[in-house]
C-alpha positions as CSV (number, residue, x, y, z in Angstrom):
1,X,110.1,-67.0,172.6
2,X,112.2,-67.6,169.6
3,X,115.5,-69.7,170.8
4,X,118.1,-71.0,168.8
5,X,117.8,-72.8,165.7
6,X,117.6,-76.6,165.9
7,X,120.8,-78.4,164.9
8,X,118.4,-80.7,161.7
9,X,117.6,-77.1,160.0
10,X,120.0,-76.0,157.5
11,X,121.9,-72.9,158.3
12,X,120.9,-70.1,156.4
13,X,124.7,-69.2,155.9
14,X,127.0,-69.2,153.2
15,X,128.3,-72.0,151.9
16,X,125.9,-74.8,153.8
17,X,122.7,-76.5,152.3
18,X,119.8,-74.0,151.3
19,X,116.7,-73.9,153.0
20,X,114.1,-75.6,151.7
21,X,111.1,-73.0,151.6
22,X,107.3,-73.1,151.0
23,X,105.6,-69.5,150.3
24,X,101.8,-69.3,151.2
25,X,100.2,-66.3,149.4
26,X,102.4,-65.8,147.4
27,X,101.5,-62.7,145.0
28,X,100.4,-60.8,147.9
29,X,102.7,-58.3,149.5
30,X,104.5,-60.5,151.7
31,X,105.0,-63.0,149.6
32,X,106.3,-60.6,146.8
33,X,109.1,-59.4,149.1
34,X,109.9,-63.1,150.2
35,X,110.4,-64.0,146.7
36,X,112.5,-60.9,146.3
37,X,114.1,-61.6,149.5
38,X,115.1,-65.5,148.1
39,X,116.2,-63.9,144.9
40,X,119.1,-61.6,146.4
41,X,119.9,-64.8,148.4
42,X,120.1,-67.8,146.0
43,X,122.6,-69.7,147.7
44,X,120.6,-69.7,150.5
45,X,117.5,-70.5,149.9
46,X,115.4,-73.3,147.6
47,X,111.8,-72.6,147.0
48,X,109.9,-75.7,146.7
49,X,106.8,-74.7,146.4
50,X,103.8,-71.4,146.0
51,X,100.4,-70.8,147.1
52,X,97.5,-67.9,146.4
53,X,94.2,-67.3,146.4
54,X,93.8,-67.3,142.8
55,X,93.5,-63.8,141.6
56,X,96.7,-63.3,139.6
57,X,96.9,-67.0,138.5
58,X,99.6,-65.5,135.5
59,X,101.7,-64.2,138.3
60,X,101.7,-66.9,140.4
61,X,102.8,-69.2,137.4
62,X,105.7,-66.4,136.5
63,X,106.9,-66.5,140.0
64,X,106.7,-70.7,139.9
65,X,108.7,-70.8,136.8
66,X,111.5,-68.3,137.9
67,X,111.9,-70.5,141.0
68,X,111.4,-73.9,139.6
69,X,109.1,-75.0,142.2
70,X,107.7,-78.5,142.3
71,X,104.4,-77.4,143.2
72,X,101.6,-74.7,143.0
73,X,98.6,-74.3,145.0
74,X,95.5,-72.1,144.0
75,X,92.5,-71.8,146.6
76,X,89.8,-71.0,144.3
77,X,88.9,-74.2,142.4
78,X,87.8,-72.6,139.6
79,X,90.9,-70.9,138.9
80,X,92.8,-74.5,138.5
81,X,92.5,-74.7,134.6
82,X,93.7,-70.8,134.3
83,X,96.6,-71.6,136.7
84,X,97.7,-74.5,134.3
85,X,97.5,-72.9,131.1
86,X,99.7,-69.9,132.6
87,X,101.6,-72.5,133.9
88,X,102.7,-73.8,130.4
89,X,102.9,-70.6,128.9
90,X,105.6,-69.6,131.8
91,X,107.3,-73.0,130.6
92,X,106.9,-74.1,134.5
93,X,104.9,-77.6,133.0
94,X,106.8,-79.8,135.2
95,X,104.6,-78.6,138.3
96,X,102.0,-80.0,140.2
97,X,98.8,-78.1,140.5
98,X,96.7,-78.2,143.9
99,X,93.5,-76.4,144.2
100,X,90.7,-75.8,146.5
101,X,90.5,-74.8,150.3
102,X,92.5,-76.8,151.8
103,X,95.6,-77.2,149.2
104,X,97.9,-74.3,151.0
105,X,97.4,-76.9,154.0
106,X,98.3,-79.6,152.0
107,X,101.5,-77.8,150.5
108,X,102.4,-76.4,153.7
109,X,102.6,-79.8,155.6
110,X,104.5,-81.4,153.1
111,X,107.8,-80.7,155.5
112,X,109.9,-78.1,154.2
113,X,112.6,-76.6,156.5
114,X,110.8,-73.0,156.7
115,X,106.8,-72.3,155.4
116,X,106.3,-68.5,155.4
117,X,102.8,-68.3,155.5
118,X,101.7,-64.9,154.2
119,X,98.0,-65.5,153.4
120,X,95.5,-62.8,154.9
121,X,93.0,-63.5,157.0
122,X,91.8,-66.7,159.5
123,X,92.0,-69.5,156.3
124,X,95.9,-68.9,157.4
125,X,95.2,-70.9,160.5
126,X,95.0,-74.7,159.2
127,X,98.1,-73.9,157.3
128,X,99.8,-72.9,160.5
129,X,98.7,-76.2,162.2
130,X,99.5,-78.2,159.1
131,X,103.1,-76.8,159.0
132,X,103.6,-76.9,162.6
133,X,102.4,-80.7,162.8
134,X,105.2,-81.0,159.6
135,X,108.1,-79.7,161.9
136,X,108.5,-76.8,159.9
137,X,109.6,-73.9,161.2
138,X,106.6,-71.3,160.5
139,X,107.4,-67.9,159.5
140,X,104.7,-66.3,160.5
141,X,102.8,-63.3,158.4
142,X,99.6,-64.7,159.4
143,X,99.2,-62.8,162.3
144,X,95.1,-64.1,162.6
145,X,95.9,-67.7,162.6
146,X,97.6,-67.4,165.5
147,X,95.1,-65.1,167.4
148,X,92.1,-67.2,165.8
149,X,94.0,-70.3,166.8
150,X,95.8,-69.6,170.3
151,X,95.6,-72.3,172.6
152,X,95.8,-75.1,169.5
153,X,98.9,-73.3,167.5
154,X,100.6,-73.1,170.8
155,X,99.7,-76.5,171.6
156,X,100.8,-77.3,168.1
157,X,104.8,-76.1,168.6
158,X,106.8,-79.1,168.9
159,X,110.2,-76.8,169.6
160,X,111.0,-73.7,171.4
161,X,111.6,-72.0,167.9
162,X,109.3,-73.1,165.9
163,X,107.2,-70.4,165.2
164,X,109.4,-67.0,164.3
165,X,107.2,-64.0,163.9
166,X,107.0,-61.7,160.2
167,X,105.3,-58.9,161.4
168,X,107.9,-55.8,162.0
169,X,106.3,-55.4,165.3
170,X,107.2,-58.5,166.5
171,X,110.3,-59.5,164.9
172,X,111.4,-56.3,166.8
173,X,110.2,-57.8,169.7
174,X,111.9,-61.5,169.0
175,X,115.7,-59.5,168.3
176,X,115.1,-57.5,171.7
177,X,114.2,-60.4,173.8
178,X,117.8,-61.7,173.0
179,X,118.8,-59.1,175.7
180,X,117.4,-60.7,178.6
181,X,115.8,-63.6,179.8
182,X,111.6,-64.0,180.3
183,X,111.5,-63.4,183.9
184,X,113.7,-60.1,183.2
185,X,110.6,-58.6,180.9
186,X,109.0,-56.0,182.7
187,X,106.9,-55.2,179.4
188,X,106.5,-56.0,176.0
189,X,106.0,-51.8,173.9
190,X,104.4,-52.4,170.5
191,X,104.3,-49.3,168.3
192,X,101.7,-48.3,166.1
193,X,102.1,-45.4,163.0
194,X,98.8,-44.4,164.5
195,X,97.4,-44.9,160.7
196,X,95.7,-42.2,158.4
197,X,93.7,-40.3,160.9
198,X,96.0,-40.0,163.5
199,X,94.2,-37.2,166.0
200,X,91.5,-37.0,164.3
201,X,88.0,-37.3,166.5
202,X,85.5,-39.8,166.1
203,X,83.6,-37.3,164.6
204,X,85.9,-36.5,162.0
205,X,85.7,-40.3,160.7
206,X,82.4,-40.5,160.1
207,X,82.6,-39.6,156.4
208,X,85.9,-41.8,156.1
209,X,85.9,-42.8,152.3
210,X,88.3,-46.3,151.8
211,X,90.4,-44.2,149.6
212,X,90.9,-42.4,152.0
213,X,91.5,-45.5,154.7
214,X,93.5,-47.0,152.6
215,X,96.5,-44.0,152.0
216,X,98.5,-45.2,155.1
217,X,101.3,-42.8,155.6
218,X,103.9,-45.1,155.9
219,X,103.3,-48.5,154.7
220,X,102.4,-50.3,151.4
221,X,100.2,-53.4,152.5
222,X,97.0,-55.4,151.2
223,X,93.6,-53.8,151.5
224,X,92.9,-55.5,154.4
225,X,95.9,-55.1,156.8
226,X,95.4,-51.4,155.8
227,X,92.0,-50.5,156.8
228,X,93.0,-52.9,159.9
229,X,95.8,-50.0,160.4
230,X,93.8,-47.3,160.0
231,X,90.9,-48.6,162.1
232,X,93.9,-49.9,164.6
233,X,92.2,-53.1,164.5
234,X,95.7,-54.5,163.3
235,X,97.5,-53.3,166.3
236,X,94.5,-55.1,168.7
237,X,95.6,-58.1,166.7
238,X,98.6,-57.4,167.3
239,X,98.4,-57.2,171.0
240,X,97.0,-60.8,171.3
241,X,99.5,-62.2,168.7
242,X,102.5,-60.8,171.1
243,X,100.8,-62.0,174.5
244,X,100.4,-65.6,172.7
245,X,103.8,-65.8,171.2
246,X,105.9,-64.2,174.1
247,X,103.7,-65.8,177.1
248,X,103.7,-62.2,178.5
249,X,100.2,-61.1,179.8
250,X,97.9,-58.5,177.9
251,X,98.2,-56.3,181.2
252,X,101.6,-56.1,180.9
253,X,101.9,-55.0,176.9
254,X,101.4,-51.2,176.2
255,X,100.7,-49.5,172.6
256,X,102.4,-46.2,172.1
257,X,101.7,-44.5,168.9
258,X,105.3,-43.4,166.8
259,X,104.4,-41.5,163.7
260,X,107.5,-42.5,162.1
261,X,107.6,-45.8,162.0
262,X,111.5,-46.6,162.2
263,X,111.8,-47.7,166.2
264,X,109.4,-51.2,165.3
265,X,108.6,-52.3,168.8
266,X,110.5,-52.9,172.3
267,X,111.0,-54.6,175.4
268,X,111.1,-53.1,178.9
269,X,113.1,-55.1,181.2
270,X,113.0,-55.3,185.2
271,X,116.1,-53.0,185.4
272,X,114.5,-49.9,183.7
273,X,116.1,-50.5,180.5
274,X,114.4,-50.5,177.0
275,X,115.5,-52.4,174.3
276,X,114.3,-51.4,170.9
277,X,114.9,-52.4,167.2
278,X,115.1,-50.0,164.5
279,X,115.4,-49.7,160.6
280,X,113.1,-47.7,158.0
281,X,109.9,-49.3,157.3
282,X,110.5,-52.2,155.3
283,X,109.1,-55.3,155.2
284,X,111.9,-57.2,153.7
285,X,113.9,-57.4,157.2
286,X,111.7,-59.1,158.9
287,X,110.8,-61.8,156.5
288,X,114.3,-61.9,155.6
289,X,115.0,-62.8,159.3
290,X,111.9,-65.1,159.7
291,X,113.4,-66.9,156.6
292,X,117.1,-67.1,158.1
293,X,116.5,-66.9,161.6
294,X,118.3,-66.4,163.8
295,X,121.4,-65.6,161.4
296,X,120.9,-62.1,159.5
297,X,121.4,-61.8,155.9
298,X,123.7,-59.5,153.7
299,X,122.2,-57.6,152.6
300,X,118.3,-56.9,153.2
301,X,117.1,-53.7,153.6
302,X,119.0,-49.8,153.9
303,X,119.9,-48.8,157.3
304,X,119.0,-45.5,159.6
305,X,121.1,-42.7,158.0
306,X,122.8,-41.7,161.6
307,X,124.7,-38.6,159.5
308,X,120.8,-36.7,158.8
309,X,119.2,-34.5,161.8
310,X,116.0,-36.4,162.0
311,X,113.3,-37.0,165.2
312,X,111.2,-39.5,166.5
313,X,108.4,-38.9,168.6
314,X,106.1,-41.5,170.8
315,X,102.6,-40.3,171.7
316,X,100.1,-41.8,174.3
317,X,97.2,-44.2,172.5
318,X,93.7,-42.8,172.2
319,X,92.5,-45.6,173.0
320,X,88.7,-43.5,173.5
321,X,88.8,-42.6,169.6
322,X,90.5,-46.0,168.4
323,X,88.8,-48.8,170.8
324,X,90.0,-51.6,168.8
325,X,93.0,-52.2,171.1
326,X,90.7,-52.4,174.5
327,X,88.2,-54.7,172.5
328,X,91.6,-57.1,171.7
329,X,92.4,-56.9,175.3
330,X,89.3,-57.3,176.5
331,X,88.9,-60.5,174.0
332,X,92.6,-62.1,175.3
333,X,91.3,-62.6,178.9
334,X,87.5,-63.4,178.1
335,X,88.1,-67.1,176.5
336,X,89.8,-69.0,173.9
337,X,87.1,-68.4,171.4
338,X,86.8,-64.6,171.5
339,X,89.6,-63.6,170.0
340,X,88.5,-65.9,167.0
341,X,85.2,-63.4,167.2
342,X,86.7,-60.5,167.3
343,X,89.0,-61.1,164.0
344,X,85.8,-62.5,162.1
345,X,83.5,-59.7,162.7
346,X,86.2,-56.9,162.0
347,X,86.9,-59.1,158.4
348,X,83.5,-59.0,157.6
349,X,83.3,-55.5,158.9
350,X,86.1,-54.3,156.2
351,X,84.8,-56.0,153.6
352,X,81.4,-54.2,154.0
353,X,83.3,-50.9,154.0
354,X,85.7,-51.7,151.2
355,X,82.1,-52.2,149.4
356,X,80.9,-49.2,150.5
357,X,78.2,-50.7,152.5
358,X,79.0,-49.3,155.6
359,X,81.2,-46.4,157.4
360,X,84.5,-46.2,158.7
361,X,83.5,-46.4,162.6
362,X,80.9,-49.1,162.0
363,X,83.7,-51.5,161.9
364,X,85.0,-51.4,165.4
365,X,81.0,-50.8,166.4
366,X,79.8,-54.0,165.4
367,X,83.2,-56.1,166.2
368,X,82.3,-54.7,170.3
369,X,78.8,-56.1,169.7
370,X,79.7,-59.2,168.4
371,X,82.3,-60.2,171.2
372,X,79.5,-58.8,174.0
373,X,77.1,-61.8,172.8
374,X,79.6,-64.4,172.8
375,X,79.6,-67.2,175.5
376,X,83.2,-68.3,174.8
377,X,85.4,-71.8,175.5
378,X,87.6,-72.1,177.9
379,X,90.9,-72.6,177.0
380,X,91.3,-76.7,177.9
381,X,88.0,-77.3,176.5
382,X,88.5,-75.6,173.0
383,X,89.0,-77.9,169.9
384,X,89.2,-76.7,166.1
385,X,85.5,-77.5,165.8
386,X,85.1,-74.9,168.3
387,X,86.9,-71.9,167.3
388,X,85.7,-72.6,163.1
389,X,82.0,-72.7,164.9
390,X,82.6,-69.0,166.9
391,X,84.0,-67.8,163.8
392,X,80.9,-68.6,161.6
393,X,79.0,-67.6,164.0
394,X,80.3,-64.4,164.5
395,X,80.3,-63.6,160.6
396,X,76.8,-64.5,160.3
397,X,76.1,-62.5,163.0
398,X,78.4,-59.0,162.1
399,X,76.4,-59.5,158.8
400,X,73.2,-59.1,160.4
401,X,74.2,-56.3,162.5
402,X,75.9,-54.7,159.3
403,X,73.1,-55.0,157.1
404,X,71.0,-52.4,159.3
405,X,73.4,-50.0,159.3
C-alpha cells in the first residue's frame, strides 16, 4: 500500500522543485488529461519527456513542443521519420527521437521523479519494470502490466510507495486505506458502472454491435478499456490489480455494481466501518493524485454538488451473465502465469470484435477456454521469459479458437 512519499522526491507543493515527469502514451486518454493536468499546474510539474504508439505522430510532436520535452518516443518504427518532420514543423527540433518496441522502456528508465505510464495493453509491462528498476515512482494507468507482471513488478518495488495507482477504482482504494492500517481491512469493495448492458441477459448480447459496446454510459475511455467495461473484463482486471497492489486476497475483494459512478471504490474495515471516496467521474483526479501523491492539487476536478437531491444505488454483481470477474478470480489463485492468459486472450478477443469478426459474448467464451488449457508457473519459479511465453501462447491460441467462431 501507498505510504508516504520518500524524503529524495520533490514535493509536489507550491513553491518547491517541480517534478520531473515522463508520460507513456501520451495522446491516448490518460495521457491527454495528464498533460492537462501538468498544464493547470506549471509550477509543479516538468515534463521531460512523451511516448505513443505512433498513430497521431502530429499530436504527439504538438504536445512535445508545448512542453519542451527533451525527448520523444514512437513505438512503431516506421512512424520515426513522420514524428520528426511534425516535430520541426511544431518547432520542437531540439528533441531526441526514440523508436521501436522497446523505446517507452528506454524513456521510462531514464530516472525521472514520477513516469505515468498510460499505454494500453501488456507492452505497458517492461515499462513498468524499467521505471521501477529507475527508482521512479510509477503512476500507474497500466492496469495489465501489473496483472501480466505480478510476482516480477512486485518484486521489482524498491519502496513502500513506489507504485501509486491511476485507475479511479484504486486510487479510491489507496485514499481509503489511509483510514486504517492492513491488518484493520476486512475488505477491499471495487465498484463497477456495470457498463452498457447493465441487466441485460446473455441472450440479449448476442447481437451486441461495437457501437453499441463502445457507448459506455458514463465514461469516455480508449476502445479497448471500453469494451473491457462493457464485457466487465476491466473490472476482472481490476480485481487482480487490487489483490496485487494492496496484498489483500481475491476472497476477500467483492464487486458491487453502482450505476452512477461517483462513490469510486471502498474499504471495509474490521470494525464494520466503510470508507469510501467520491467525486464525479473524472479521470483527472486520480492522475492528478498519482502525479502529486500523496499531497492533493488545487484545483483538479468539480466536486459532488451536496445542495442537489440526487441517489446512488449499489446492486449485487451478475456474475452468471458477466463471468469475467470469476474467470479473474479464478486466474489470481491458479499461478503466476494465468493471469498473463487471461489479459492476452480477452486483447485478442476485442480486437476480433472491434473487427467484427466475432460477437460480443465470444470474448469472455474463449478467454475461459484459454485459461482451462493452461499449465501455469508457480510464483517462485516465474521469470519474464515465462510470463512473455504464456502470453504468446495464449494469443496464438485465442486466435485459433476465434477463427472458428
Amino acid at each position: 500500500m501507498p505510504a508516504p512519499q520518500p524524503a529524495d522526491l520533490p514535493a509536489a507543493t507550491p513553491g518547491g522543485a517541480p517534478r520531473t515527469v515522463t508520460i507513456l502514451g501520451s495522446t491516448g486518454s490518460i495521457g491527454t488529461q495528464a498533460i492537462d493536468v501538468v498544464r493547470r499546474h506549471p509550477d509543479r510539474f516538468r515534463v521531460e519527456a512523451l511516448s505513443a504508439g505512433g498513430g497521431d505522430v502530429a499530436l504527439l510532436a504538438a504536445q512535445a513542443a508545448e512542453l519542451g520535452v527533451a525527448a520523444v518516443a514512437v513505438a512503431n518504427p516506421a512512424r520515426a521519420a513522420d514524428l520528426r518532420d511534425a516535430l520541426a514543423d511544431a518547432g520542437a527540433t531540439g528533441a531526441e527521437v526514440l523508436a521501436g518496441p522497446d523505446a517507452a522502456a528506454e524513456l521510462a528508465g531514464r530516472g525521472s521523479d514520477v513516469v505515468l505510464n498510460g499505454i494500453t495493453g501488456s507492452v505497458g509491462l517492461r515499462p513498468t519494470l524499467a521505471a521501477l528498476a529507475a527508482g521512479s515512482m510509477l503512476a500507474l494507468a497500466n492496469k495489465e502490466s501489473l496483472v501480466v507482471g505480478g510476482s516480477l513488478v512486485k518484486a521489482a518495488v524498491r519502496r513502500p510507495d513506489q507504485i501509486v495507482p491511476v485507475d479511479s477504482e484504486h486510487s479510491a482504494i489507496a485514499q481509503s486505506l489511509r483510514s486504517g492500517t492492513h491488518a484493520e481491512v476486512r475488505r477491499l469493495i471495487l465498484t463497477a458502472s456495470g457498463g452498457p448492458f447493465r441487466g441485460r441477459s446473455r441472450d440479449a448480447m448476442k447481437k451486441v454491435t461495437p457501437d453499441q459496446a463502445l457507448a459506455h454510459p458514463t465514461w469516455s475511455m480508449g476502445p479497448v478499456v471500453t469494451i473491457n467495461s462493457a464485457s466487465l473484463m476491466n473490472k476482472g482486471l481490476e480485481l487482480i490489480e487490487a489483490h496485487l497492489l494492496f496484498d489483500v486476497p481475491v476472497a476477500d475483494i467483492t464487486v458491487v455494481v453502482h450505476p452512477q459512478s461517483v462513490v469510486h471504490s471502498m474499504v471495509e474495515f474490521v470494525d464494520g466501518s466503510t470508507i469510501a471516496q467520491a467525486s464525479p467521474p473524472d479521470m483527472r483526479l486520480p492522475i492528478a493524485l498519482g502525479l502529486s501523491w500523496p499531497d492533493r492539487l488545487d484545483p483538479v476536478a468539480t466536486p459532488c454538488d451536496w445542495t442537489q437531491a440526487t441517489a446512488w444505488t449499489f446492486e449485487p454483481l451478475d456474475e452468471a451473465t458477466f463471468p469475467a470477474v470469476g474467470l479473474a478470480r479464478a486466474a489470481a489463485v491458479a499461478s503466476a502465469t494465468h493471469p498473463a492468459v487471461y489479459n492476452a486472450a480477452n486483447e485478442q478477443g476485442v480486437a476480433a470484435f472491434l473487427a467484427g469478426r466475432i460477437g460480443f459474448l465470444d470474448i469472455v467464451d474463449t478467454v475461459e477456454r484459454v485459461l482451462g488449457e493452461h499449465d501455469g508457473v508457480a510464483p517462485d519459479a516465474v521469470t519474464l521469459t515465462d510470463v512473455e511465453a504464456a502470453e504468446s501462447w495464449a494469443r496464438a491460441r485465442a486466435d485459433e479458437l476465434l477463427d472458428r467462431r
